[in-house]
Phi, psi and omega in degrees: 000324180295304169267025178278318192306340207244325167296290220315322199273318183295302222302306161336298204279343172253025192255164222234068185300320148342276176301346157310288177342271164312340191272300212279352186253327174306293187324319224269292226283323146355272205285340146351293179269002188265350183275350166216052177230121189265190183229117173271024180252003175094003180260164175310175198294157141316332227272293200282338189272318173316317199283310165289018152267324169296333167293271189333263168010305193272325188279000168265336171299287186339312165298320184289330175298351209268320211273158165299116160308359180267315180257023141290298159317345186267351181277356180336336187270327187276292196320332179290311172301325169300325204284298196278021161234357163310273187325241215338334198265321197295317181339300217267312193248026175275135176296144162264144124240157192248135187266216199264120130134038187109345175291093154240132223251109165250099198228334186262189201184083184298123163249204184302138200038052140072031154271175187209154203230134179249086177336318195281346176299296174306318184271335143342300178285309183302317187301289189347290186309302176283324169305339206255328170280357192274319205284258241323318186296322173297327190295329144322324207233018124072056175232018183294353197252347171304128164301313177322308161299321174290322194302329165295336165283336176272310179310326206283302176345284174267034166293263160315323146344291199294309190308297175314285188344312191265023162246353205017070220236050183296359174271223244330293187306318175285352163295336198285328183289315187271355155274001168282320176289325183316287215268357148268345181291343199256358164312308163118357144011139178272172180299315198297004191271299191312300169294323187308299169326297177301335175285340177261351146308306206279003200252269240278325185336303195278356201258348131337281153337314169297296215265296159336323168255132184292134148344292185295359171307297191276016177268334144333278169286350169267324171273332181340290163343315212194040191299349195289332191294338165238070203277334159294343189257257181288314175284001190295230174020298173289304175301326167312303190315316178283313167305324165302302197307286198288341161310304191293014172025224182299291210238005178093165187246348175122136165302147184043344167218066160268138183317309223274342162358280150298341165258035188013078157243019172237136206271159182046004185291021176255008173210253162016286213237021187285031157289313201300315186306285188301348161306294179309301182282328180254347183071209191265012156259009098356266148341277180327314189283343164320296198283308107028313194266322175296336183248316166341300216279288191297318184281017155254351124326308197258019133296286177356306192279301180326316201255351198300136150271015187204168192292293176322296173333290168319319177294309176296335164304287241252294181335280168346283157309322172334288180299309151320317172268349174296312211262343181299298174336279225282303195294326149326291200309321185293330185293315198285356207052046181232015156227168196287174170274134198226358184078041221222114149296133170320093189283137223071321143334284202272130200278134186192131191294286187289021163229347151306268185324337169311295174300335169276329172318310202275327161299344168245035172238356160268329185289322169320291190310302201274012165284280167335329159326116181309131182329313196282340200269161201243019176087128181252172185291152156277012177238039178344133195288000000 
């Protein structure tokens, strides 16, 4: 008993307590709005499905922090093999669903009491690990700089890319893009890679455009702009979010009881758009707290990455930050209008079993790195030499 107490007591003094905070201060403001946005189709509360993705979450972070991210990493093949038979099984035995303006997504994976799992939410977290063991080994065998190899990084990339895109489920595939740029640029990948890429997007665009896109995509990206030109149709949405957002002026109109709140008039504001719910009830100090806790939340991801003692480490850190800053960037942006709408959830925020629960996986696999750290080391740079 004595010595379950004295790990129990080092595995604490070596935990990343901060971040233990801010996660736990996310969850409280999290489960705030979701306690008061109801719900009308006749299913449990947001309140109660949130919670249960959350309890899940923290005991898996908590299990992941417990194991070394080094011998997570050395399993790199099984997580990948998993991952990517995960997408193909959601392909093949996946539920569609239809959003709003055309969307439909066979992105899920039906379980047991009619719940359902968005399989790309999971491998999100599984890319950290293999992409992130993919740089270190190169980086061991001092070859990140072979063309051969990046191309082959690229190539690891657009595994999942591709696989989401034909699920048609494109905000995950562009999360997937920017934790690829993310965790190579900090790899130290040259620039000139870096250009090169941007010059064969700009070759693809149109032909991305021709070829690539569903209608209502470029239909999307074409009304974004000036949604008052469709305000019943494509623009609907976007003009609801922003009216909810600028009603709550400073401070909100107040819990539980803002109208539009209540009248569910913004379509998705218990997930999309649960920016617009803290806009409405808290205003823009409201807002400020989102955002506040969430830029916390990433600049303790790239300490983390600062002190990781190894590219793997660093990596899963910087991967981690990707995913946060990706998805905060697109879902803010589409509530303010000032990017189209894409299906990219608030993270933590925005109520979703499986991407919630998901989203704690990963925190605790950043908590791993900084539990795991050799006593003595004194932290390396995120821009490794």
């Amino acid at each position: 008993m004595n010595h379950f107490g004295a790990r129990a007591a080092d595995y604490f003094r070596r935990t990343d307590k901060f971040l233990w905070v801010v996660m736990l201060l996310i969850s409280t403001y999290n489960l705030l709005l979701l306690k008061t946005v109801p719900r009308t189709d006749g299913g449990r509360s947001w309140l109660s499905v949130q919670l249960m993705a959350i309890i899940v979450g923290y005991i898996g972070a908590v299990l992941l922090s417990l194991v070394d991210y080094h011998t997570i990493g050395n399993y790199w093949y099984m997580v990948g093999g998993f991952c990517i038979f995960l997408i193909l099984l959601t392909l093949v035995k996946g539920v569609t669903i239809e959003g709003t303006a055309g969307v439909a997504a066979k992105a899920w994976l039906k379980l047991p009491g009619g719940m359902t799992f968005q399989s790309s939410e999971l491998v999100k977290i599984g890319f950290l690990i293999t992409f992130g063991k993919h740089l270190d080994e190169l980086r061991r065998r001092e070859e990140l700089d072979q063309p051969l190899q990046v191309l082959l990084l690229a190539a690891h990339a657009m595994i999942p890319i591709v696989l989401t895109h034909l699920q048609k489920d494109d905000g995950a595939a562009v999360i997937f893009a920017f934790m690829f740029l993310f965790m190579a640029f900090a790899a130290g990948v040259q620039l000139r890679y870096f250009a090169a890429l941007a010059g064969v997007l700009a070759v693809m665009i149109p032909i991305v455009w021709k070829f690539g896109l569903e209608d209502y995509q470029k239909t999307r990206l074409l009304t974004f702009q000036h949604p008052e030109a469709d305000p019943q149709g494509y623009g609907f949405q976007q003009l609801a979010g922003k009216l909810s957002i600028s009603s709550g002026q400073l401070t909100g109109r107040g819990l539980f009881v803002s109208p539009r709140v209540n009248s569910s008039s913004v379509p998705l504001q218990w997930s999309d758009f649960i920016f617009s719910v803290a806009g409405e009830e808290l205003g823009f100090v409201g807002c400020v707290g989102i955002l506040v806790l969430l830029i916390a939340l990433m600049l303790v991801c790239l300490r983390n990455a600062r002190r990781a003692e190894d590219l793997l480490g660093s990596s899963i850190c910087v991967g981690f930050f990707a995913i946060i800053f990706s998805q905060t960037l697109f879902n803010i942006g589409m509530c303010l209008n000032l990017l189209p709408v894409m299906g990219v959830t608030l993270p933590f925020f925005s109520s979703g079993g499986s991407s919630v629960m998901c989203l704690y996986f990963g925190f605790g696999l950043v908590e791993s790195v900084a539990v795991h750290r050799k006593r003595n080391n004194i932290g390396q740079r995120l821009f490794l030499d």
